[in-house]
C-alpha positions in Angstrom: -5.2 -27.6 3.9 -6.4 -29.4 0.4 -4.6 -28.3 -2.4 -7.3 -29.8 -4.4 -11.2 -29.2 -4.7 -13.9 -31.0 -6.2 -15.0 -30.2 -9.9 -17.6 -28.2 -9.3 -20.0 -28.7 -12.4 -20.2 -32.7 -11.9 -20.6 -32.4 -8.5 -23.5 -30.1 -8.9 -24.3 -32.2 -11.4 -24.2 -35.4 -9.2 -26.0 -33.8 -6.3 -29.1 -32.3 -8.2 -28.9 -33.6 -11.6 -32.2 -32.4 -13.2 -32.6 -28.7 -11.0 -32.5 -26.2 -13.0 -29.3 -24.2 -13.1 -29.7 -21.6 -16.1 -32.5 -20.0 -18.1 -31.3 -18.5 -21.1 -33.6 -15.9 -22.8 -31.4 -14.6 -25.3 -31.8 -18.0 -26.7 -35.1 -19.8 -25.1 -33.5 -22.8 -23.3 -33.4 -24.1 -20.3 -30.7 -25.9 -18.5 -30.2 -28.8 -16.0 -27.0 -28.8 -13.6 -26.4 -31.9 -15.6 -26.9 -30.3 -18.9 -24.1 -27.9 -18.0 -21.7 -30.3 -17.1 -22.3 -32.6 -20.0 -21.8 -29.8 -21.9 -18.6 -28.2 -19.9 -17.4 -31.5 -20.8 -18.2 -31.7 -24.5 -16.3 -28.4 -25.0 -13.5 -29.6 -23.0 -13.3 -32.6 -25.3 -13.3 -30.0 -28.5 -11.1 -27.5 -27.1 -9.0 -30.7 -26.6 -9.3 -32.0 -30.5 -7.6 -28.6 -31.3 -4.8 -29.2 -29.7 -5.8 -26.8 -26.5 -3.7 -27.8 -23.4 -3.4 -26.8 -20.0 -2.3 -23.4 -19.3 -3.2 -22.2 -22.7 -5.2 -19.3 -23.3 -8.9 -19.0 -24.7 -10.4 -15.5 -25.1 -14.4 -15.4 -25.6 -15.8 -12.3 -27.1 -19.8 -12.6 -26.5 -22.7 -11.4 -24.5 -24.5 -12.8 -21.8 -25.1 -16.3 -22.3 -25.3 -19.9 -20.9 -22.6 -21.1 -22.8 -20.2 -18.9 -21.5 -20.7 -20.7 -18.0 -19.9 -23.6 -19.8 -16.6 -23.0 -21.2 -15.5 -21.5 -18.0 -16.4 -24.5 -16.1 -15.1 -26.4 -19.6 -11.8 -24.5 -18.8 -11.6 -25.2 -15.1 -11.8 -28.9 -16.0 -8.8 -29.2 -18.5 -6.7 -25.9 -16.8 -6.8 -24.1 -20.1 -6.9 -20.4 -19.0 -10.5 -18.1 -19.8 -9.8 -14.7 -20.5 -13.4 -12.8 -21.0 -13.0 -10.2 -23.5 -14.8 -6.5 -23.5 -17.2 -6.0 -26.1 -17.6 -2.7 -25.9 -14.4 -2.3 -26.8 -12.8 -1.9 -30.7 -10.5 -4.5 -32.0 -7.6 -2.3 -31.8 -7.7 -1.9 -28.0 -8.7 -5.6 -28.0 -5.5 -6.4 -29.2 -3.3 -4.9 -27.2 -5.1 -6.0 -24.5 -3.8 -9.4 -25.8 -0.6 -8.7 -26.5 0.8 -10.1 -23.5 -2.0 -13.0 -22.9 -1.4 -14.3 -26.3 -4.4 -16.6 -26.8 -4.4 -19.8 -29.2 -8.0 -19.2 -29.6 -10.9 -16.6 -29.8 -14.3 -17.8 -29.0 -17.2 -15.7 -30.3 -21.0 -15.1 -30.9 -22.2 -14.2 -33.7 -22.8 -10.5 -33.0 -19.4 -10.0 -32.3 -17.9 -12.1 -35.4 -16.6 -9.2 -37.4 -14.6 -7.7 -34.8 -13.2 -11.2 -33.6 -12.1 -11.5 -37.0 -10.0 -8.2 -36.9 -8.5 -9.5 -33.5 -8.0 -13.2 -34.8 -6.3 -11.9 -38.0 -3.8 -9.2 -35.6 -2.9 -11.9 -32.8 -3.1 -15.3 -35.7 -5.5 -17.2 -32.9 -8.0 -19.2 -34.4 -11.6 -18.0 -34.1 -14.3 -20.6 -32.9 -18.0 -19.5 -33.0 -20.4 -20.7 -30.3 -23.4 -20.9 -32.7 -21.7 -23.2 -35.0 -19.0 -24.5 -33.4 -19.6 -24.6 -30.2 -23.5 -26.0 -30.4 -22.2 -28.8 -32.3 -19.4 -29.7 -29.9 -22.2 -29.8 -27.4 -24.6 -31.6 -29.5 -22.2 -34.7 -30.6 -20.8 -34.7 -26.3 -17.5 -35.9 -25.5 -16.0 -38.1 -22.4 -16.8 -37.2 -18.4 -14.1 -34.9 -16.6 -14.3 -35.2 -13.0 -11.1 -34.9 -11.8 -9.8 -33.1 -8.8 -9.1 -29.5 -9.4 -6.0 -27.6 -8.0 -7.7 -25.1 -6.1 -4.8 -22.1 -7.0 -4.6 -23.3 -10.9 -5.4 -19.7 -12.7 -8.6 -20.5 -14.5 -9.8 -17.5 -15.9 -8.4 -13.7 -16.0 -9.8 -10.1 -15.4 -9.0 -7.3 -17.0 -8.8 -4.0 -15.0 -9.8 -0.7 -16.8 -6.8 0.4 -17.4 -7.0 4.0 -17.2 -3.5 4.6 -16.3 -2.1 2.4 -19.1 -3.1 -1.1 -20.4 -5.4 -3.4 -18.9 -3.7 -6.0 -16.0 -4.9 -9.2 -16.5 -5.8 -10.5 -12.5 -5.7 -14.3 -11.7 -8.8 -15.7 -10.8 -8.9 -19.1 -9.2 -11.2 -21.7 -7.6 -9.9 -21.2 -4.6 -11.5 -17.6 -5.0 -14.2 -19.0 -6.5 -15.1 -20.6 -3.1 -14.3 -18.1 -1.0 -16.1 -15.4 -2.5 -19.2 -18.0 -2.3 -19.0 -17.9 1.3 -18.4 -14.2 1.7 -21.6 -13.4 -0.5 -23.4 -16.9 0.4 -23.4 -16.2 3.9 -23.8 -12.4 3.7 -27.1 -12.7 1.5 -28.0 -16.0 2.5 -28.1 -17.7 -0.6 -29.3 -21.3 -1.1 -30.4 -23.6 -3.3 -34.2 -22.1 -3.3 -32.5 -18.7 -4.3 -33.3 -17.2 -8.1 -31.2 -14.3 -9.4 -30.9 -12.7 -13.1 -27.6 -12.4 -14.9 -26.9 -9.6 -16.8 -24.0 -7.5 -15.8 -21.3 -8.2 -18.4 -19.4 -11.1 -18.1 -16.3 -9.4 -18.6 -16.7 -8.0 -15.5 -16.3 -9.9 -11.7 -19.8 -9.1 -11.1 -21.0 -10.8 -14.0 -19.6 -14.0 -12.7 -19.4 -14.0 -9.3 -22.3 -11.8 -8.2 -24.5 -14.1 -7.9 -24.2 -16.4 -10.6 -21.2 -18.9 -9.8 -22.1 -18.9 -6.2 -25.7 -19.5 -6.6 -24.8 -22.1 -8.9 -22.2 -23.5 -6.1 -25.6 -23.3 -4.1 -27.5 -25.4 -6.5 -30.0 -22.1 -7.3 -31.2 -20.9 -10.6 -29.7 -18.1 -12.5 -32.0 -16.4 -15.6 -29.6 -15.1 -18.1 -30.5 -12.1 -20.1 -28.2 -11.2 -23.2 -27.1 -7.8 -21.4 -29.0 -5.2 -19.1 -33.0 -4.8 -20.4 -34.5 -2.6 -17.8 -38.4 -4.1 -18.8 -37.4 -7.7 -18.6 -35.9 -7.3 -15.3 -39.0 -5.3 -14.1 -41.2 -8.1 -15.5 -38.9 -10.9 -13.9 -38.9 -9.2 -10.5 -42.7 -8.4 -10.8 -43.5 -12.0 -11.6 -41.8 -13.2 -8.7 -38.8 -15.0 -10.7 -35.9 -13.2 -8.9 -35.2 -13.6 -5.1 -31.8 -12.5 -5.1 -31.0 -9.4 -6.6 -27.4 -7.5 -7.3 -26.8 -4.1 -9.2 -24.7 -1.3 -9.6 -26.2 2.0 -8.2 -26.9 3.3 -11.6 -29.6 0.8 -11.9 -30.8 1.5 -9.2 -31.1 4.8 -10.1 -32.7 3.5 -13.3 -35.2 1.5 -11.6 -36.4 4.5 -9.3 -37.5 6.3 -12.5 -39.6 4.0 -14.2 -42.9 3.9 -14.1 -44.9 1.1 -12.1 -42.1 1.0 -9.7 -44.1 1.2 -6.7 -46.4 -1.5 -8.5 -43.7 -4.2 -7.5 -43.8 -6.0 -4.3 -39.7 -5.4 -3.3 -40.1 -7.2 -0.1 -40.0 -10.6 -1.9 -36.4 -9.4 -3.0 -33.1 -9.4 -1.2 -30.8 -6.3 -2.6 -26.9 -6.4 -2.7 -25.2 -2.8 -4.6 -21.5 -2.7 -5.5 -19.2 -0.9 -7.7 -19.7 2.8 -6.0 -21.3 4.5 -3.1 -25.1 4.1 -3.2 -26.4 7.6 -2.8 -28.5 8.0 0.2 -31.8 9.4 -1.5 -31.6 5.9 -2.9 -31.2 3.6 0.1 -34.1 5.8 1.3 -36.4 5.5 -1.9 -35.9 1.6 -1.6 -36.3 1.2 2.3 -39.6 3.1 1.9 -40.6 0.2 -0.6 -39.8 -2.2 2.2 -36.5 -3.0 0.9 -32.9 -2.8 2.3 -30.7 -2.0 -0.3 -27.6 -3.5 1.3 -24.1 -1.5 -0.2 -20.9 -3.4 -0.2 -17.3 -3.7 -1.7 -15.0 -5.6 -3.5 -12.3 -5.4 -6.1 -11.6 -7.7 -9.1 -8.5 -8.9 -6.8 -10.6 -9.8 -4.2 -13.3 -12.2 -5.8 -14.6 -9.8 -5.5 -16.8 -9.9 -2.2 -15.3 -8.2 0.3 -17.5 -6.1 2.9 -21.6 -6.1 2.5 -23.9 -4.2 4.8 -26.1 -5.9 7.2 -30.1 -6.0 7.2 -30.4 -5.2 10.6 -28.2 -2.0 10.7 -28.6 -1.1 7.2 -30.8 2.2 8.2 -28.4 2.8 11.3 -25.6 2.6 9.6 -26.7 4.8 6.0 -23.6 5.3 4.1 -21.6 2.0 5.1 -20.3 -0.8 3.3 -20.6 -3.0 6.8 -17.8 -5.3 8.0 -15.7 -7.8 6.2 -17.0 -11.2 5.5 -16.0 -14.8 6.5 -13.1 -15.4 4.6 -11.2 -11.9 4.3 -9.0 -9.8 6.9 -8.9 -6.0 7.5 -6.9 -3.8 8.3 -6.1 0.0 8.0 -2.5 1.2 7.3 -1.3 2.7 10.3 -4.8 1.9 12.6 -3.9 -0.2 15.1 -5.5 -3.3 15.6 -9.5 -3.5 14.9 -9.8 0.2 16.6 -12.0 3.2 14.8 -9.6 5.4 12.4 -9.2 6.4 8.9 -6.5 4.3 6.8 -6.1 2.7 3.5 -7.5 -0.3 3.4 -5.1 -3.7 3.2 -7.0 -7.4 2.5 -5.8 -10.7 3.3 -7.6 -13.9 2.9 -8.7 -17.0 0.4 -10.5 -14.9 -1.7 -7.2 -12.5 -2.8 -5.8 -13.0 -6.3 -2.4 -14.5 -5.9 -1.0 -11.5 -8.8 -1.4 -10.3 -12.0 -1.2 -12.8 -15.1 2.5 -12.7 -16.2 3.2 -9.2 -14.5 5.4 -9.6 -11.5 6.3 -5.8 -11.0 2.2 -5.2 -11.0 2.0 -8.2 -8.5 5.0 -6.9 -6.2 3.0 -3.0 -6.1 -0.2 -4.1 -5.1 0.9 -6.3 -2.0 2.6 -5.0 1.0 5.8 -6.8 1.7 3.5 -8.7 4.7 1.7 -10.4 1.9 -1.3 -7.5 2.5 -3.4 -6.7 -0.7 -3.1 -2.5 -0.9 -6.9 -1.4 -2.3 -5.7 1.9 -2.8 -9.1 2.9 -0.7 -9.3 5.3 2.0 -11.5 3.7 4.7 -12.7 4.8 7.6 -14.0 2.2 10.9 -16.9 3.5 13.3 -16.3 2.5 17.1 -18.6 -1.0 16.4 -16.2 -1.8 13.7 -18.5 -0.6 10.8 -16.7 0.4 7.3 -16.9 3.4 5.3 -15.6 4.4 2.2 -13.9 7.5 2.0 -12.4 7.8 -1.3 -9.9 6.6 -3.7 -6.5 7.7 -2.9 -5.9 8.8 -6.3 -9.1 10.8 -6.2 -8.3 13.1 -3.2 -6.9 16.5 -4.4 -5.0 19.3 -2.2 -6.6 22.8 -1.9 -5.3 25.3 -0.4 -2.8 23.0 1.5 -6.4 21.1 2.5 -7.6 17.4 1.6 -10.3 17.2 -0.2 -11.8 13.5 -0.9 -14.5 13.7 -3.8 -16.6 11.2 -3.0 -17.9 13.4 0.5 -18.9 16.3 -1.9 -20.4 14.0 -4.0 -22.6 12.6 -1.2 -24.0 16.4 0.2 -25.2 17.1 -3.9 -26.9 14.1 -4.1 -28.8 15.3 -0.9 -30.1 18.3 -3.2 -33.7 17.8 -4.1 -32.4 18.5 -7.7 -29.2 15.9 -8.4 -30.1 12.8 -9.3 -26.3 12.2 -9.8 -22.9 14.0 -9.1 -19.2 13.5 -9.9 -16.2 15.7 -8.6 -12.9 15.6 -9.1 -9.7 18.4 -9.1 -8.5 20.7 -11.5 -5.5 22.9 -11.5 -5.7 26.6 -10.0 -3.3 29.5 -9.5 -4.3 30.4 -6.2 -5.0 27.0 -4.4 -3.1 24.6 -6.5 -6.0 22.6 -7.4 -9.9 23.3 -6.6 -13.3 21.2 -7.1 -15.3 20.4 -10.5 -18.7 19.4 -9.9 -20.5 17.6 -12.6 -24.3 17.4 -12.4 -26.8 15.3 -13.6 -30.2 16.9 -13.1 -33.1 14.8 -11.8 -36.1 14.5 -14.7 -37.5 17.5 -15.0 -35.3 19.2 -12.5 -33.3 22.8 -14.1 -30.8 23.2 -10.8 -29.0 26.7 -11.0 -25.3 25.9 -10.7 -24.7 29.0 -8.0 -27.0 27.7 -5.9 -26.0 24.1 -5.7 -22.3 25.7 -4.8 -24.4 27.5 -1.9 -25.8 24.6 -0.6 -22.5 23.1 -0.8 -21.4 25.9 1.3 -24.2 25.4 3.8 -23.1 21.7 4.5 -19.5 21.3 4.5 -15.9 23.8 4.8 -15.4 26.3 2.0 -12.3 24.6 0.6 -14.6 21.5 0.1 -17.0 23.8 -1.9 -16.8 23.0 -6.3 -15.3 26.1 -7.6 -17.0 25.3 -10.7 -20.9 23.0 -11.2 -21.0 21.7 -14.8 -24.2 20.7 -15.6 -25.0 17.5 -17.6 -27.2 15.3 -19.8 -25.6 12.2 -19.0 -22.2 10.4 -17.9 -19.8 8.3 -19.5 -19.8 5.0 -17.7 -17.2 2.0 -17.5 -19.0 -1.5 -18.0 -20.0 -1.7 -14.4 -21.5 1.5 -13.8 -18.8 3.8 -12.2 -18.5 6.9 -13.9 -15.2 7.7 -15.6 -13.8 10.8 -14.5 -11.1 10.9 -16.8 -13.8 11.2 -19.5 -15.2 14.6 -17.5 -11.5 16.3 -17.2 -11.3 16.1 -20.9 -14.5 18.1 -21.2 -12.6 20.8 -18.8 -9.5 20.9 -21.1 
């Protein structure tokens, strides 16, 4: 086994010099795989002049952009550690984010200046903008870096949500990097011809990895929009730019209410979801547009492809997130073998974080003592080895001495003609310890009556199952990839 692998961005850059790898329209330019890697190495060269060495930390605080591929392929050259900030978030939760990663240096756009200042000026790291900066560094270049890379060096870090305290910072590495390429590249069948968009924040293992870094590995094309513009991507796909196409299922949901969305020819596109369960209304909507909307998983630990659904048994198999890919094992805690059952799901493979940035205790809780990554999913394996997603561990509650996993309540409302979305989760009750809140998102000019979703509810699964209360609302309160926090809705209960 290499313990090495080539640099990426001069190899690209060797192999198909003048293909275009990146068009930016936040900023109107266009760039060659060799203007990215002469421009990785520039700001490796001036990351350098500031006295940056390996293993140091750089945070970046900006939208979508080229030159955020840059620095992170700048960073895997010289080994000093990218740790992609949230800017959605305030500069008080910024810096305790960075408390423990304690970066030299904060790299910023312009629309984010004022907060990195609060941040720089609470954790003393120097603040770099990419406008002025950055553009220069690139401008005046600096000396070609084409060394060997170790393939388990932590290049860049992940911050989980952190709803249960503050963020963990997961290792991403190029070993990863590679293997989630294969997992995806092979599941989608991306190549060099492939064209995707970019816009899922970059703060976020989707932004990076799904499909950008592998379709660069591929030597494909990536447009890069500033951050999610429903229109542009309509116009994109409508003009034929996008061949290759991943999103959360709230844009999905977003795209099957816009007008002219029967006007586009989806059959030119090939359609990965992640992030949650895609409803089944919506894999039906698309498939009668001639597409397959294929559903997967994957964590942040993971790279984060995991599992992605199949073409071919996509309408067979509504509701799955198919079978693992190339590089990653399976298994279900106490299912034996590859047999059909119901488990938690445990991951093993090239594409699993080695642990949590400085965090050993976090590292030693999410692995089994096998070396087996714990998801903390319950997942359940059909008799042709097919994956489902039950639920989050967490998420299941106990009523009346009887499991109840949210996400299958969630799935029988959004059969209702009237839910365009649903979220469940369990509250306290005298009686049966804890029983099912149901909140609602009406579909555009829908008005559901809140007794009768319970009784259709009723019709379709046990009483014990059934919401005790239905909560309608106008919208949800989202984390940067689209899931809906539920922590957010118990506060509205309280």
């Amino acid at each position: 086994m290499h313990d090495t692998y080539p640099d990426p961005a001069a190899k690209r850059a060797e192999i198909s010099p003048d293909a275009l790898a990146f068009r930016d329209l936040g900023t109107d330019t266009e760039w060659s795989f060799r203007d990215v890697n002469d421009a990785a190495n520039a700001v490796a060269h001036g990351l350098g002049n500031m006295g940056l060495e390996s293993g140091d930390r750089l945070a970046i605080l900006c939208h979508n952009r080229v030159e955020f591929f840059v620095t992170l392929l700048a960073c895997l050259k010289t080994g000093i550690i990218l740790c992609p900030l949230n800017w959605r978030q305030p500069a008080p939760e910024l810096v305790e984010t960075l408390e423990p990663i304690r970066p030299r240096v904060i790299l910023h756009d312009s629309t984010h200046a004022s907060v990195a200042a609060e941040v720089s000026e609470a954790t003393s790291a120097e603040l770099v903008d990419i406008e002025g900066t950055l553009t220069t560094w690139v401008r005046n270049g600096g000396p070609a870096l084409a060394d060997p890379v170790p393939m388990d060096r932590t290049w860049y870090l992940l911050f989980t949500s952190g709803t249960t305290g503050r963020p963990k910072a997961v290792i991403q590495t190029l070993r990863m990097c590679w293997a989630n390429a294969v997992n995806i590249g092979q599941a989608v069948g991306l190549t060099g011809a492939d064209r995707s968009v970019n816009f899922l924040p970059l703060f976020h293992t989707a932004g990076i990895n799904l499909y950008t870094l592998p379709l660069f590995l591929n030597g494909g094309s990536s447009t890069v929009l500033p951050k999610f513009e429903p229109e542009t991507l309509f116009k994109l796909i409508k003009a034929g730019e996008v061949t290759q196409f991943f999103g959360v299922p709230a844009i999905y949901q977003a795209f099957s209410l816009m007008e002219g969305v029967r006007d586009i020819d989806w059959t030119q596109l090939r359609c990965g979801c992640g992030g949650a369960p895609l409803p089944e209304p919506l894999i039906h909507f698309f498939a009668d547009l001639g597409v397959s909307v294929l559903n997967g998983f994957g964590m942040t630990e993971t790279g984060p492809t995991v599992f992605l659904m199949d073409p071919a048994n996509a309408a067979a198999k509504i509701g799955s997130v198919g079978r693992a890919q190339m590089m990653t094992e399976v298994r279900l805690d106490g299912v034996p073998g590859q047999s059909a059952g119901s488990g938690e799901i445990q991951l093993r493979g090239q594409n699993i974080t080695p642990g949590y940035f400085e965090n050993p205790e976090a590292t030693a809780g999410t692995f089994t003592e096998d070396g087996w990554l714990k998801t903390g999913d319950v997942g359940q394996r059909d008799e042709d080895g097919y994956m489902f997603i039950v639920d989050r561990i967490k998420d299941m509650f106990i009523s009346g001495g009887e499991n109840v996993y949210p996400a299958e309540v969630e799935r029988v409302l959004h059969a209702h003609d009237d839910v365009l979305e649903a979220a469940v989760l369990g509250v306290p009750d005298a009686k049966w310890g804890e029983v099912g809140a149901a909140f609602v998102l009406p579909r555009p000019g829908a008005t559901p009556d809140v007794q009768a979703l319970r009784q259709w509810c009723r019709d379709h699964i046990a009483a014990y199952k059934v919401p005790a209360s239905v909560h309608l609302v106008t919208d949800f309160p989202r984390t940067a990839a689209g899931k809906i926090r539920k922590p957010e809705l118990r506060k509205q209960l309280q």
